[in-house]
C-alpha positions as CSV (number, residue, x, y, z in Angstrom):
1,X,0.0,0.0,0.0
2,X,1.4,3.2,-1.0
3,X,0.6,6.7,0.5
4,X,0.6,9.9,-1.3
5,X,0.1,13.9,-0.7
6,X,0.5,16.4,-2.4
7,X,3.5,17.9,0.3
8,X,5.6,16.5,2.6
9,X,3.6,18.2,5.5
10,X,0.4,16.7,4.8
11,X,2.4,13.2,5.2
12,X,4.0,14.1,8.6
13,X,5.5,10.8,10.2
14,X,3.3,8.4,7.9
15,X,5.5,6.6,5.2
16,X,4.8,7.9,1.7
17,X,5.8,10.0,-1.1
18,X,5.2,13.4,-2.2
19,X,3.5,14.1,-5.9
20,X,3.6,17.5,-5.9
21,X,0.5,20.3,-6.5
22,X,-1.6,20.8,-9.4
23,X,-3.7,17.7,-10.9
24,X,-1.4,17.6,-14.0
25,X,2.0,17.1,-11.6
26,X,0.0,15.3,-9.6
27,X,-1.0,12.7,-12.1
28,X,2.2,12.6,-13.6
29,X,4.5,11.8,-10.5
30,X,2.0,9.5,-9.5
31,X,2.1,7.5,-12.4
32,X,5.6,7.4,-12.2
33,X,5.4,6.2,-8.9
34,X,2.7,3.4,-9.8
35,X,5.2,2.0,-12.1
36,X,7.8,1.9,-10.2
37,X,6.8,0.5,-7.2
38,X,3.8,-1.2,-8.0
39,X,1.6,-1.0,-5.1
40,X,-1.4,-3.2,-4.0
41,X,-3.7,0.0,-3.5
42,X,-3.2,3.8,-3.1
43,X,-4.3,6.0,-0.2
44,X,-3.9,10.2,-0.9
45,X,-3.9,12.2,2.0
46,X,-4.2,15.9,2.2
47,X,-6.4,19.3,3.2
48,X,-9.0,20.1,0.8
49,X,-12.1,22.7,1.0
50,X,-15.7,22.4,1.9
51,X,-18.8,23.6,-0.5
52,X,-21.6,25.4,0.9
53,X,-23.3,22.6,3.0
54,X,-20.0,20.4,2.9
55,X,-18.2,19.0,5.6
56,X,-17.1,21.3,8.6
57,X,-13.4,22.6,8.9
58,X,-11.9,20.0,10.9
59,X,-13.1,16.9,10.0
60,X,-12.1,14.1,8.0
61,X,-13.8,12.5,4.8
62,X,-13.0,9.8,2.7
63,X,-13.9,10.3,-0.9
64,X,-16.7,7.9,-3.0
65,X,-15.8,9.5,-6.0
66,X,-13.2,12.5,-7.7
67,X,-14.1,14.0,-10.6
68,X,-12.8,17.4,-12.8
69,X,-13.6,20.6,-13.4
70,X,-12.5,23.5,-15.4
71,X,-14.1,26.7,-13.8
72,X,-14.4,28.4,-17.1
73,X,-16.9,24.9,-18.0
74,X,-18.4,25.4,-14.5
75,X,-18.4,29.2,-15.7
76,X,-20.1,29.2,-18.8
77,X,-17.6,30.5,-20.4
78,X,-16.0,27.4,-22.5
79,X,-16.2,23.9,-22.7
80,X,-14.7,20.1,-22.4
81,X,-14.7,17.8,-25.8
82,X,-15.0,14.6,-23.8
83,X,-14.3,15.4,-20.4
84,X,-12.9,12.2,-17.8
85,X,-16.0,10.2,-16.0
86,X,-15.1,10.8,-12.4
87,X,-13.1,7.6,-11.0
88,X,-14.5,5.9,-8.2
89,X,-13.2,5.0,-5.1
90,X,-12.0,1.4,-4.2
91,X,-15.5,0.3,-1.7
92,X,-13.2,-1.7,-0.1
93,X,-10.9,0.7,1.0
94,X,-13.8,3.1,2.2
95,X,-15.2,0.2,4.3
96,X,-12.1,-0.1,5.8
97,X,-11.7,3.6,7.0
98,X,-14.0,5.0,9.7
99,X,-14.9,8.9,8.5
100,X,-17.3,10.5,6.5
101,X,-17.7,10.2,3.1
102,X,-18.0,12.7,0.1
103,X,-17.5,13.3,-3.5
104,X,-14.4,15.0,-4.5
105,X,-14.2,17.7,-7.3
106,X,-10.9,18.6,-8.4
107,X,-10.3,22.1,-10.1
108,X,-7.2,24.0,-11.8
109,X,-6.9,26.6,-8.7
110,X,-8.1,27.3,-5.2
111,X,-11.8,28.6,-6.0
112,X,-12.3,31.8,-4.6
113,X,-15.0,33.4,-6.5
114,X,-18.1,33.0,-4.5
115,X,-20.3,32.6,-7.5
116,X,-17.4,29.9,-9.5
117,X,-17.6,28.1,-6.0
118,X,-21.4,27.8,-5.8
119,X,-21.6,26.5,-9.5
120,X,-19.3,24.0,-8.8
121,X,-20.5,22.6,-5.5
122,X,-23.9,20.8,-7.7
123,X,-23.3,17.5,-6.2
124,X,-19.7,17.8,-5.0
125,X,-19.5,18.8,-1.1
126,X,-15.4,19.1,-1.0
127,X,-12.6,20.8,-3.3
128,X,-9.4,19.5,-3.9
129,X,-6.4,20.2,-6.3
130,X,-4.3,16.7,-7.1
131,X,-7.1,13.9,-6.1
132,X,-8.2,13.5,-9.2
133,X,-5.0,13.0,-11.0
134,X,-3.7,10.6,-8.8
135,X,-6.8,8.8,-8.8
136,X,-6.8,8.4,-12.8
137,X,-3.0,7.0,-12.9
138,X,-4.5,4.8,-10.7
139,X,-7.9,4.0,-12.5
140,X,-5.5,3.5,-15.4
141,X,-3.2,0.6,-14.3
142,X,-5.8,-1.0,-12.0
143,X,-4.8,0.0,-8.6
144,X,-7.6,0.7,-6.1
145,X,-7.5,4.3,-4.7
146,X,-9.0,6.2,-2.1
147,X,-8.3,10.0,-1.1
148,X,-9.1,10.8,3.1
149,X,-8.7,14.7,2.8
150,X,-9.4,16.8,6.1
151,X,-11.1,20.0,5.8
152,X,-8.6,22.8,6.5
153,X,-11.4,25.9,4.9
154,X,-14.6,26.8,3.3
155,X,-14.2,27.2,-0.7
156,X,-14.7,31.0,-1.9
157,X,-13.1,34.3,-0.7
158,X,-11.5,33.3,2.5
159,X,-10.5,30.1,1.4
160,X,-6.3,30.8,1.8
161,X,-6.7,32.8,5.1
162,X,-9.0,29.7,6.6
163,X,-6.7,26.9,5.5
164,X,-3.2,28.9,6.8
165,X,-5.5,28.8,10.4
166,X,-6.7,25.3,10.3
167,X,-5.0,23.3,7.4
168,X,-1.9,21.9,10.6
169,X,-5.5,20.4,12.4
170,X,-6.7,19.0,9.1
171,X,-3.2,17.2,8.2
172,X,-3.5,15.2,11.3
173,X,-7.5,14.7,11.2
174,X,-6.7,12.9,7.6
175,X,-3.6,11.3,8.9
176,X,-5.6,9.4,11.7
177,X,-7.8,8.6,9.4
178,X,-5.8,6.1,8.0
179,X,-3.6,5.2,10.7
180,X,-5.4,2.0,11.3
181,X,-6.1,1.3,7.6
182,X,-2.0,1.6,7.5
183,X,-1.6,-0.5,10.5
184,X,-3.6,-3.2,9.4
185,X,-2.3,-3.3,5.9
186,X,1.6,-3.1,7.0
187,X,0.7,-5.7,9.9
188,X,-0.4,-8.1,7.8
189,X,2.3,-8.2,4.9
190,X,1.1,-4.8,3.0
191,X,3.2,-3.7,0.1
């Protein structure tokens, strides 16, 4: 089992690797990672930001789903020739962690625009910049994924402000997330 973030400091003492920021990076590193080491499942960690009606800052989800969105799409003011289906989470990863769940939707940027934000919350409760990346290298070669994300701020105008205040609190809300997924997986011969 491998762990990922999108920073060292969302990792803190759990044993992973880093795949940087962005969803292109993101999906990039993490592919090369997949093919490297070849692991039995992967498990992203990280902050990410609530919707309107969304999860509240602190807690800990684990996502069902992680799909993609341009804002300009979201915007009205372009649009996607054949956009991805959104990737669905391994179920039995998700039964085997103890939070919340939610739907993911990754985006280019940090939403800060209240009206971008409440067009792109129709049916996805939490933001987040690399899940959805990782999540495709992974859909791609087979491996089962799962992202547990703590939310560090509310998506719109104070978004940056909110998650320099809370996003330390929401590292370690994902991280013991999937401390006992980890322990059980690495107890019992996990890769």
């Amino acid at each position: 089992m491998l762990v990922v973030a999108a920073a060292r400091e969302e990792l803190g003492e759990l044993p992973g690797e880093v795949v940087g920021v962005g969803t292109v990076v993101a999906g990039v590193r993490a592919m090369r990672l997949l093919l490297g080491l070849r692991p039995t499942a992967v498990v992203m960690v990280g902050t990410a930001g609530a919707y309107a009606g969304g999860p509240a800052i602190g807690a800990a989800i684990a996502a069902t789903r992680v799909g993609l969105s341009p804002g300009v799409a979201a915007m009205g003011l372009g649009y996607v020739p054949r956009p991805p289906d959104a990737v669905e989470c391994d179920p039995d990863l998700l039964d085997r962690i103890a939070v919340p769940r939610a739907s993911v939707l990754t985006t280019g940027a940090i939403t800060t625009d209240a009206t971008l934000a409440s067009r792109l919350a129709d049916g996805w409760p939490v933001e987040h910049l690399e899940a959805f990346g990782v999540a495709y290298a992974c859909q791609q070669l087979g491996i089962p994924f799962v992202a547990v994300l703590g939310i560090s701020n509310k998506v719109g105008p104070d978004a940056h402000a909110q998650w320099l205040t809370h996003r330390d609190a929401a590292q370690e809300a994902a991280r013991r997330a999937v401390r006992p997924l980890l322990a059980e997986a690495f107890g019992a011969a996990g890769s």
